[in-house]
Structures are given as structure tokens and as C-alpha cells.
C-alpha beads as a LAMMPS data file, in Angstrom:
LAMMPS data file: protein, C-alpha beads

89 atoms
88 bonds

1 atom types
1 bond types

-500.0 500.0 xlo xhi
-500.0 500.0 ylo yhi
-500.0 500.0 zlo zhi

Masses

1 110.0

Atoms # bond

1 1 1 217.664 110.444 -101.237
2 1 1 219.771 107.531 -100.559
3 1 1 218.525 104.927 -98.118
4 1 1 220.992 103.306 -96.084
5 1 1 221.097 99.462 -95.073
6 1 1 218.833 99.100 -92.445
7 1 1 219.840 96.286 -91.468
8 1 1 224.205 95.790 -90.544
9 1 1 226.619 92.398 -89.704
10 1 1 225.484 90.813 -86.360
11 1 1 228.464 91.898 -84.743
12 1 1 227.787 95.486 -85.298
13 1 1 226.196 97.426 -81.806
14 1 1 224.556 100.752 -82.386
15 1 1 224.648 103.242 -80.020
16 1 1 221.195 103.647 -80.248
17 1 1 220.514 100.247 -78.813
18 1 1 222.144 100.825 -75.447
19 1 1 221.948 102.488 -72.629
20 1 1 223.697 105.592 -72.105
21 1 1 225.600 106.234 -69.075
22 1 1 225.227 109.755 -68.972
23 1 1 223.295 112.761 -71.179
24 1 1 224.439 116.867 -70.318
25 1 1 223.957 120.040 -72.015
26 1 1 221.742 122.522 -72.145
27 1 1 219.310 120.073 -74.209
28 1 1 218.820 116.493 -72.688
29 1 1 216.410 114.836 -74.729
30 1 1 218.239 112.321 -77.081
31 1 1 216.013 110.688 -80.043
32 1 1 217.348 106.801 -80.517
33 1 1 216.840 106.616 -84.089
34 1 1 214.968 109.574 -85.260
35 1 1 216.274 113.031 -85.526
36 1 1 215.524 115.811 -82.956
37 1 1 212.072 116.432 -84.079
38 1 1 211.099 113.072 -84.206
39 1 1 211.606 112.234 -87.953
40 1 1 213.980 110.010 -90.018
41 1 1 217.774 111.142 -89.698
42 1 1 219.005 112.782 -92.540
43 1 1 222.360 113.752 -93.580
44 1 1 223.771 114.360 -96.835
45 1 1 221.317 113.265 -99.211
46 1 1 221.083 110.058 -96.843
47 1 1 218.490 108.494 -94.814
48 1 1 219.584 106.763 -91.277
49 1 1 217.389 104.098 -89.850
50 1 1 219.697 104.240 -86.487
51 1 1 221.274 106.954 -84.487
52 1 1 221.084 109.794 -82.337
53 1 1 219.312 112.842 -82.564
54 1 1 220.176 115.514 -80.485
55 1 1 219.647 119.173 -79.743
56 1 1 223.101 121.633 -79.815
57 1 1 225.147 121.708 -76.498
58 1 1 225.109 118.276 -75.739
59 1 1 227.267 115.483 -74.443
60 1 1 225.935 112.167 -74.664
61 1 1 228.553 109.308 -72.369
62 1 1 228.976 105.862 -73.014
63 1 1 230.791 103.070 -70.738
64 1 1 231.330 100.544 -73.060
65 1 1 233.843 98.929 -70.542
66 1 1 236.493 97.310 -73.251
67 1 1 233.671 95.127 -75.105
68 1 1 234.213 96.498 -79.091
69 1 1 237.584 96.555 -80.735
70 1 1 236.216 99.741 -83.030
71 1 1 234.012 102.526 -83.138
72 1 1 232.912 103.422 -87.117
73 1 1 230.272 106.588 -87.353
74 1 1 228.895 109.497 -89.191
75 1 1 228.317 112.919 -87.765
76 1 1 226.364 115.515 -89.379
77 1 1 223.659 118.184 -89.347
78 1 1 220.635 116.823 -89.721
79 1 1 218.778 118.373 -93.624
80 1 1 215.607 119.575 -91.642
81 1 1 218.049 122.615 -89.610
82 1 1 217.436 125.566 -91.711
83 1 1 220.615 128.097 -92.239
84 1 1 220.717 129.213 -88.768
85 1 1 222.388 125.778 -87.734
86 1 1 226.303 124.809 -87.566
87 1 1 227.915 122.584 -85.829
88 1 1 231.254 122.314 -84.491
89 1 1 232.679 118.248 -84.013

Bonds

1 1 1 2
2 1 2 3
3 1 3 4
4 1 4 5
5 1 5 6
6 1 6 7
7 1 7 8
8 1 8 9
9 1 9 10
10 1 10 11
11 1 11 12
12 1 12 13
13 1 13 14
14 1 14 15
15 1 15 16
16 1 16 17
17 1 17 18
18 1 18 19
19 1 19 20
20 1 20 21
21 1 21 22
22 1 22 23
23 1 23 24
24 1 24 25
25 1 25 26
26 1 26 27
27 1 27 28
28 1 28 29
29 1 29 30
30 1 30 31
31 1 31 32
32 1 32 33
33 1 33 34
34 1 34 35
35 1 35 36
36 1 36 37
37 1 37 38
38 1 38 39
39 1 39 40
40 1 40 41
41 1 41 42
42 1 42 43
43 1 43 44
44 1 44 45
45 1 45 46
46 1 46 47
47 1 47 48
48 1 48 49
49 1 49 50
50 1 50 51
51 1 51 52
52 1 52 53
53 1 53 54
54 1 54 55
55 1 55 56
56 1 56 57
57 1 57 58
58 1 58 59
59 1 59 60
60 1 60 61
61 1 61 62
62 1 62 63
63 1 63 64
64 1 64 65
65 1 65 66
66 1 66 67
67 1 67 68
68 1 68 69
69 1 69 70
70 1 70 71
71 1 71 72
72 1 72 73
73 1 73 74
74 1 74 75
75 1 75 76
76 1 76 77
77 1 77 78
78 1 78 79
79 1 79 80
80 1 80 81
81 1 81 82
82 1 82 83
83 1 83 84
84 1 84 85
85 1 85 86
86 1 86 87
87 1 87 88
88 1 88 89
């Protein structure tokens, strides 16, 4: 399994280190850096030492009031979902 960086360039913010300004769905619990269960994010043959884990139906909202100039990010289904899970993005 590949390990990403775990460290990025100091101007680089990561979701995971701020606040959110609103969670919904059916599931509210967000992980900051760990999947769902609690364990290292996964996706792809890749290991992620920062984002967001989150149960289906959900809608995570961020008021980042004008402060970045870009937004860069993977999305994925995390390895440990057997073959019941999809996703739609």
C-alpha cells in the first residue's frame, strides 16, 4: 500500500483541521482523519493521514468565507466497505 506524504506545503489547509459549519444526513458522525470505523483512510491502494470519514447520506458544509484561491481533493470508498458499498459523487 502506498503511503501518502504526511506532511504537505505550509500553505496547504485540510479540511480536517477546521471547523465545520454544518454536518446533515442520516449519519452525523464525521472522523477527522480516520475512516468511519476509526482506522487509517484508505483508498486505492493508498493510505491518507488526513481527511474525512463519513457514513453514506451525508453532507458535510464549510464557510471558508473567500480565504483559499483552490480546493485540490480525492474522493473515494474507503478499502474496508465490503461489496455492498457504492457511492455516488
Amino acid at each position: 500500500m502506498e503511503e501518502l506524504p504526511s506532511e504537505a506545503p505550509a500553505d496547504f489547509v485540510y479540511l480536517s483541521d477546521i471547523s465545520s459549519a454544518s454536518v446533515g444526513g442520516s449519519y452525523t458522525t464525521v472522523n477527522k482523519d480516520l475512516d468511519y470505523d476509526g482506522r487509517t483512510i484508505d483508498i486505492n491502494e493508498r493510505s491518507y493521514f488526513k481527511g474525512l470519514g463519513v457514513h453514506a447520506d451525508n453532507e458535510i458544509v464549510y464557510d471558508l468565507d473567500g480565504l483559499y484561491s483552490s480546493f485540490i481533493v480525492d474522493v473515494g470508498l474507503d478499502e474496508s466497505v465490503t461489496s455492498n458499498g457504492d457511492v455516488i459523487f
